[in-house]
C-alpha positions as a printed NumPy array, in Angstrom:
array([[ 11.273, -10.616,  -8.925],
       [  9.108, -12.001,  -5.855],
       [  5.774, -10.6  ,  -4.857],
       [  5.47 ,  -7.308,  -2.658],
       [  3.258,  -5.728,  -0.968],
       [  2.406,  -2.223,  -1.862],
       [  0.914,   0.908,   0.025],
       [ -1.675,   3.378,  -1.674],
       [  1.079,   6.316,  -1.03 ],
       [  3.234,   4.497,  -3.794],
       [  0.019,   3.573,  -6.577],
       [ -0.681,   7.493,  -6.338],
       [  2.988,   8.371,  -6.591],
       [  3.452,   6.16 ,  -9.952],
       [  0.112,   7.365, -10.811],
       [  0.876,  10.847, -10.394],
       [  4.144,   9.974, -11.971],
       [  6.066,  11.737,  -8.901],
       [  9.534,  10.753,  -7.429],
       [ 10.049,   7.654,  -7.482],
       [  7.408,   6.193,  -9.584],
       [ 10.33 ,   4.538, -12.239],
       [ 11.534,   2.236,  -9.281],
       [  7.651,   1.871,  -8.005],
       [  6.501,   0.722, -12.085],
       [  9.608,  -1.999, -11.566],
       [  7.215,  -3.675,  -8.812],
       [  3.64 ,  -3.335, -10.106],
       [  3.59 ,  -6.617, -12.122],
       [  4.219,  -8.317,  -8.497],
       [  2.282,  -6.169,  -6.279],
       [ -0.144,  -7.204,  -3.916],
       [ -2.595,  -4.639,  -2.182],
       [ -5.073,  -4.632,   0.183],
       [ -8.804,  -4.024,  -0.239],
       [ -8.378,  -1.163,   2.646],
       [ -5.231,   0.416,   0.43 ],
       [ -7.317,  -0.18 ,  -3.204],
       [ -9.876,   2.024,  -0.955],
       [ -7.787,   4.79 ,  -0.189],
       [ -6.408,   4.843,  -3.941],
       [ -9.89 ,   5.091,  -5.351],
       [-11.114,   7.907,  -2.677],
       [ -8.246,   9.792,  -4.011],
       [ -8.489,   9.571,  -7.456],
       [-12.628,  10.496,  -6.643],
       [-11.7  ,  13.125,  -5.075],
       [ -9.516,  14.431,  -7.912],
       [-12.493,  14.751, -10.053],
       [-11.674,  10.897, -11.847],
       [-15.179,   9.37 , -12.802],
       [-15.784,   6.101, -11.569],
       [-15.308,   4.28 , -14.701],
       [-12.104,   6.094, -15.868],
       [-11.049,   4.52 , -11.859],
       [-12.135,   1.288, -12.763],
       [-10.047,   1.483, -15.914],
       [ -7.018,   2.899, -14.418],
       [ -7.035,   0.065, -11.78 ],
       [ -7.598,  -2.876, -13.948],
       [ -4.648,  -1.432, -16.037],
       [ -2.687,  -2.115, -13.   ],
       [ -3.724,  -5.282, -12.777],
       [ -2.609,  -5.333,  -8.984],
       [ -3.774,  -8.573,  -7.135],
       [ -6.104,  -7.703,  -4.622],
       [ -6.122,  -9.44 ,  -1.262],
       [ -9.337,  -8.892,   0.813],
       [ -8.957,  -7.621,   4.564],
       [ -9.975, -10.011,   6.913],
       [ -9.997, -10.826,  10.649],
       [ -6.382, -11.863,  11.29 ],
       [ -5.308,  -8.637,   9.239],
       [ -7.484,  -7.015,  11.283],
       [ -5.864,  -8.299,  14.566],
       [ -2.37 ,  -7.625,  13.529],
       [ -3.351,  -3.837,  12.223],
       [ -4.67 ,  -3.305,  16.075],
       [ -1.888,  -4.786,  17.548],
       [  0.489,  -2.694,  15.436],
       [ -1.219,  -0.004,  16.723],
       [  0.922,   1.16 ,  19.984],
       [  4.484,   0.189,  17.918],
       [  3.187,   3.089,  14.898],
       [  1.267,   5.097,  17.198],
       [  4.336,   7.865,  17.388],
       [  4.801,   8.409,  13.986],
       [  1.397,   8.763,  13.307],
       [  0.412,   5.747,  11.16 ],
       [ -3.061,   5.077,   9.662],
       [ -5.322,   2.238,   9.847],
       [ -4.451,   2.192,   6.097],
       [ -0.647,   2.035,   6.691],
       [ -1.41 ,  -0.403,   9.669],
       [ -3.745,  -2.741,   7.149],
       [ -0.876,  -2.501,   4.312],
       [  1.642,  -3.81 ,   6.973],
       [ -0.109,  -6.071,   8.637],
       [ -1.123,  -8.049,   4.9  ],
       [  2.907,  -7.625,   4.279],
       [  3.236,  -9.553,   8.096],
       [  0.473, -12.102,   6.474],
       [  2.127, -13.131,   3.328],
       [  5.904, -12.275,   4.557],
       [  6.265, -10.184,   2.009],
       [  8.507,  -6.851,   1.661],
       [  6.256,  -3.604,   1.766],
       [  6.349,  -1.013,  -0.735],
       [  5.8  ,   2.679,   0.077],
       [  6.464,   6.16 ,  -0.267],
       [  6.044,   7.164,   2.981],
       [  9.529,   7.585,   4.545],
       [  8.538,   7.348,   8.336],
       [  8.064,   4.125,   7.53 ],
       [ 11.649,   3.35 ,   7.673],
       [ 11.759,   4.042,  11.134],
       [  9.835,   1.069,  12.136],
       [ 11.521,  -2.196,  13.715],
       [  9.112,  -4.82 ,  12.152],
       [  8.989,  -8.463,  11.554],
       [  9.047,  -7.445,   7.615],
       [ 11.013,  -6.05 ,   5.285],
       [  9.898,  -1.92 ,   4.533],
       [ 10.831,  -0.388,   1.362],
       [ 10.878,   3.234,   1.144],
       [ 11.109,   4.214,  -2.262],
       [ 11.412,   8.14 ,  -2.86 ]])
């Protein structure tokens, strides 16, 4: 299977073990996320209570490749910004997208709005 990218709505669903997670688990040995999307999974699982360690454990368990945000992500998350703008998307969603636009890779997520979007990348809505 080739390399995805993969949004920090899907991580907490197979975390949480919620709808969906069997087909997300298929992915995680090829997922790439983004340092912005590692950031949202991590605030979450803080605010659940999770000490930092147990976090730190959990992720490395993963073992998701982590691709650092940088300037042309950056560009292509603001200039995604009037095409998502109606459904509401995040500079999280926008930063998950626009590494999926970097490496031309399909995007994994659980967030089905998603599927609504007419993008130069593949979107895989999985729940």
């Amino acid at each position: 299977m080739n390399k995805v990218v993969i949004d920090a709505s899907a991580i907490l669903a197979l975390l949480n073990q919620e709808k969906g997670s069997e087909e997300i688990a298929k992915y995680i040995d090829q997922a790439v996320i983004s340092t912005v999307n590692l950031s949202e999974v991590i605030a979450k699982l803080a605010e659940a209570g999770i000490p930092e360690n147990t976090i730190k454990e959990i992720l490395s368990y993963l073992n998701l490749e982590v691709i650092p945000f940088n300037e042309d992500q950056a560009f292509k998350a603001g200039t995604l910004r009037p095409l998502t703008k109606s459904i509401g998307l995040s500079l999280g969603d926008r930063a998950c997208l626009a590494l999926g636009i970097a490496l031309n890779l399909p995007v994994i997520t659980t967030d089905r709005l998603w599927s609504s979007l007419n993008l130069e990348i593949e979107v895989r809505v999985l729940r």
